[in-house]
Structure formats: C-alpha cells, structure tokens
C-alpha positions in Angstrom: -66.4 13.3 33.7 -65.8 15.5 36.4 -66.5 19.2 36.5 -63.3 20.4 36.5 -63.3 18.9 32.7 -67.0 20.1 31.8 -66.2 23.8 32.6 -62.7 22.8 30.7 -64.5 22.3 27.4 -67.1 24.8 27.9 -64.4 27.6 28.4 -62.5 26.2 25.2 -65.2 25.7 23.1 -66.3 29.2 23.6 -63.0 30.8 23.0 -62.0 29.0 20.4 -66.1 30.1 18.7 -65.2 34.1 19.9 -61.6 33.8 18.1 -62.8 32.4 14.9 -65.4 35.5 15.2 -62.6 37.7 15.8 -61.2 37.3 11.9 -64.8 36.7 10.4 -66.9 39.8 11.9 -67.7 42.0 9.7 -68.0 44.9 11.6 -64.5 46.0 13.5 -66.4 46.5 17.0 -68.1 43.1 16.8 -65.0 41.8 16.4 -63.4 43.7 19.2 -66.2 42.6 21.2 -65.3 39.0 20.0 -62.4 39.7 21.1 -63.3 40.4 25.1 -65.4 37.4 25.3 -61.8 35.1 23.9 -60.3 37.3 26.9 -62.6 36.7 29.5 -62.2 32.8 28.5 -58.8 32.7 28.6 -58.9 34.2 31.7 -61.3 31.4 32.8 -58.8 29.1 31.9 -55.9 30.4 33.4 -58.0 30.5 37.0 -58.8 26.8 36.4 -55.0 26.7 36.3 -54.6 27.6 39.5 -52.7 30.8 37.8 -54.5 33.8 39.1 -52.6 36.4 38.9 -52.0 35.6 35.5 -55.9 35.6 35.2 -57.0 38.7 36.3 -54.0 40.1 34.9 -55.4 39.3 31.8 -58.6 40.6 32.8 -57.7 44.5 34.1 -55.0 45.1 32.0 -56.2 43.5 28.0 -60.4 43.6 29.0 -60.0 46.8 31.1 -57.8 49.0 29.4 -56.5 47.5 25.6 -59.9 46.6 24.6 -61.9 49.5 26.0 -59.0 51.9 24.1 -59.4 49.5 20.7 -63.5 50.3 21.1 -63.1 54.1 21.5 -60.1 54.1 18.5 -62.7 52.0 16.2 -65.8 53.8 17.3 -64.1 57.4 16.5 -62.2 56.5 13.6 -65.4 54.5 11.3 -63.2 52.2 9.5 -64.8 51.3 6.0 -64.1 47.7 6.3 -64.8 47.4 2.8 -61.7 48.5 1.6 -59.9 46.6 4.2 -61.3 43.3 2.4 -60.8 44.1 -1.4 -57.6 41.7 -1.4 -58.7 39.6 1.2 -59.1 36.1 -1.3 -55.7 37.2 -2.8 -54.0 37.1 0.3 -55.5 34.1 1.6 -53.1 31.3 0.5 -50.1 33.6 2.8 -51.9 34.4 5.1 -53.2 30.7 5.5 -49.1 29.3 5.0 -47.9 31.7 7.7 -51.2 30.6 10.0 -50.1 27.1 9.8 -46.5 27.5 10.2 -47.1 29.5 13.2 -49.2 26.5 14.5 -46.9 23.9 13.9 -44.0 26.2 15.7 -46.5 26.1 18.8 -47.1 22.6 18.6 -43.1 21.8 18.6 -42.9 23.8 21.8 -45.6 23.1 23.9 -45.5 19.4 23.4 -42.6 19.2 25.6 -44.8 20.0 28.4 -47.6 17.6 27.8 -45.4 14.6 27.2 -44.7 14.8 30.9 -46.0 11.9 33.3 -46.7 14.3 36.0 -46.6 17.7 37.1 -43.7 19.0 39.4 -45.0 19.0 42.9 -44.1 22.5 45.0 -42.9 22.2 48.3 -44.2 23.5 51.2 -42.2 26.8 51.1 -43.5 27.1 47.8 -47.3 26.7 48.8 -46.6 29.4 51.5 -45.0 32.0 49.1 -48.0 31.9 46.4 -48.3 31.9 42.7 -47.6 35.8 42.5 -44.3 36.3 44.6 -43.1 32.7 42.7 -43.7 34.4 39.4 -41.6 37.5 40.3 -39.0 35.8 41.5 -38.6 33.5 38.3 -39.1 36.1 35.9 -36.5 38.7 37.7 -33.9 35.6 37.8 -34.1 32.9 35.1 -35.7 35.0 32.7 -34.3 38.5 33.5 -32.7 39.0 30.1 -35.7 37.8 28.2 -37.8 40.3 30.1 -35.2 43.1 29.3 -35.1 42.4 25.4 -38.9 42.2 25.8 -38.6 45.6 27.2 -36.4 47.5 24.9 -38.6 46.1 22.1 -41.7 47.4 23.5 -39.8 50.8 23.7 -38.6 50.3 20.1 -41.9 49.6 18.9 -43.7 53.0 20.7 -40.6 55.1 19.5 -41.3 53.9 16.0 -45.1 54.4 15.9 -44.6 58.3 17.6 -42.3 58.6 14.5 -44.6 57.4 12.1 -47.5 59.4 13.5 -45.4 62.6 13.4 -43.5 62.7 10.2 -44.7 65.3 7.8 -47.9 64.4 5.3 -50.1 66.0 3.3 -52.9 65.8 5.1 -51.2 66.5 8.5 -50.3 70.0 9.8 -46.7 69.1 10.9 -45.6 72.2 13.3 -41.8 72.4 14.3 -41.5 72.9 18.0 -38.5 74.9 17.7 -39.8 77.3 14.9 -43.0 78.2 17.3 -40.5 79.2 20.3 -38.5 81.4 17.9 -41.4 83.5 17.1 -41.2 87.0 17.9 -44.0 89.8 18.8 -43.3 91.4 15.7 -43.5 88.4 13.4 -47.2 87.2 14.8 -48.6 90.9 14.3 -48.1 93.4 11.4 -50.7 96.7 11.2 -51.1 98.0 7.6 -52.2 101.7 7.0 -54.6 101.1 3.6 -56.3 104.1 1.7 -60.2 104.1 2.4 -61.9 102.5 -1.1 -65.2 104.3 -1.9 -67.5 102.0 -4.0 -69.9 104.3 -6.4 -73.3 102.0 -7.5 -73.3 101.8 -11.2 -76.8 101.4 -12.6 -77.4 99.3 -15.2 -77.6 100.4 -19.1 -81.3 100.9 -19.3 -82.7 101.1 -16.2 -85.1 104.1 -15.7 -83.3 106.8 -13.5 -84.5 107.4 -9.8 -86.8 110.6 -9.7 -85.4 113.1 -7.2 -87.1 113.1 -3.5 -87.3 109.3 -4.3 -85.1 106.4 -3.3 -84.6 103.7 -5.5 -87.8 104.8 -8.1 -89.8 104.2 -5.4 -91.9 106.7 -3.0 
C-alpha cells in the first residue's frame, strides 16, 4: 500500500467520523466545529486530487467565512437544542427514507465515472494552462447555463429569506421606510401648556398634629 492510499483512508475515515458528529453533537457549536474538521478533510481530498483550486476554495470561502459566520450566528443566538429534538424519533423514519434515496441518487450518478478503465489523459496544452484557467473555461462554456440557473436561484433564495426576515411580526418592530421620510417637524414635536398641579400632604386620621416651630413632631 502506497502512501498516496494511507493518507486516502486516513482523510476519509476522518471525515466520514466529523460528519456523523455533525448530526449527533449535541451542542450546535460542536457540531459546527464538526463541521470544519469534514471541511478541512474534504479539502485534503480534493488536493490529493490534484484539484487545488477546488481545495482551497473550499477552504477560504466554507472554513474561512460560512463557518466562522455559522459560529458567531450560533454563539449570539443560544439555541435551546432541546426543543429542536422533541420530535426528533418521530421524524426519523423520513428523515432516514429521504437520506437513503438521496444516497442511492448519488450512487446512480457517480458510478458512471468509476466504471471507467482509465482516466482521460490532458495533453500538453492542457498541462501548460493548469487546473484553474481549465475550470473556467469549462464552466463559462459547457456548463454556462447550469451556472446561470445556479445563479438566479441563489438570488431567489436571498430575496426570499430578506422577505421573510422583514415581514411584519409580533415580536418585530416593522418600520415603513416611506412613512419615516414623510414625517414632518411638526408631527415629531408637539409643546403642551398644562396648569401647575399643587399636591397638599394629607395626614393620616389619627396621627398627633405637628406642634408649631416643629417639623414633622420633631425638634
């Protein structure tokens, strides 16, 4: 066994240990850190791949920025995880039936790639270019509509969720943009002319008067 193949299996046996801890940590930041470690693995992977820009894409943009934002989000917001897994058991059997049809659909597709004999051999122009120009250049031609559906999904998605976030609750101060701009000077400020309210001390029924040239029945 070469090492090539040892640092194979070490790098999959640890990711594959770090994901399963992902869904079985109890605490949301444990399992975000879970999380990391699967990235940094995968990432190990795609380097012994000979795909590194893929790999340290991975690394900056999911390790570097997603994760770090998921740990501040999960440190400020102190989930109560206990809630979260009252219907766990009850939603196990669908959650398990989607898990393995999901599975089985990435099976069907990636085993056309690992029942060829051999891999395709780049040519020399190719080897010149390198892994990131290649990738550019096949994603902005073969796969430019894919990219652009990608795209406007994306946009879909962060469109929806400002839209959620800002629709009027009860426990959210929903302030109209438009109604703040319309204010006038007038309408933030009134002065109201009161009458001056003088309070007289009553004393209580049975209380020994105050003796004059004394304050409160005291010298």
């Amino acid at each position: 066994m070469t090492t090539i193949s040892v640092l194979f299996y070490i790098f999959s046996a640890v990711l594959l240990a770090s994901s399963f801890g992902v869904i079985t940590a109890r605490s949301t930041v444990h399992a975000a850190l879970f999380l990391v470690l699967a990235f940094f693995n995968a990432s190990c992977l795609w380097m012994m791949l000979k795909a590194e820009f893929l790999a340290i894409t991975l690394v900056l943009v999911y390790v570097g920025a997603v994760m770090v934002l998921f740990l501040f989000v999960v440190m400020m917001l102190d989930i109560n995880t206990e809630e979260l897994r009252a219907g766990f058991w009850k939603a196990f059997p669908l959650a398990a039936l989607v898990g393995v049809l999901i599975a089985l659909e990435m099976a069907l597709v990636l085993m056309g790639g690992f029942s060829r004999a051999a891999a395709p051999v780049a040519d020399a122009v190719a080897l010149k270019m390198g892994n990131t120009r290649l990738l550019g250049i096949e994603v902005y031609t073969n796969y430019l509509y894919p990219l652009q559906i990608a795209a406007v999904l994306l946009l879909v998605a962060i469109v929806s969720a400002i839209a959620l976030t800002l629709r009027e609750r009860k426990d959210t101060k929903a302030i109209d943009p438009a109604l703040a701009l319309r204010a006038r000077k007038a309408e933030r400020l009134r002065v109201v002319k009161m009458a001056p309210t003088i309070e007289v001390a009553s004393v209580p029924v049975g209380a020994p008067a105050a003796e004059p040239g004394k304050e409160g029945g005291k010298a």
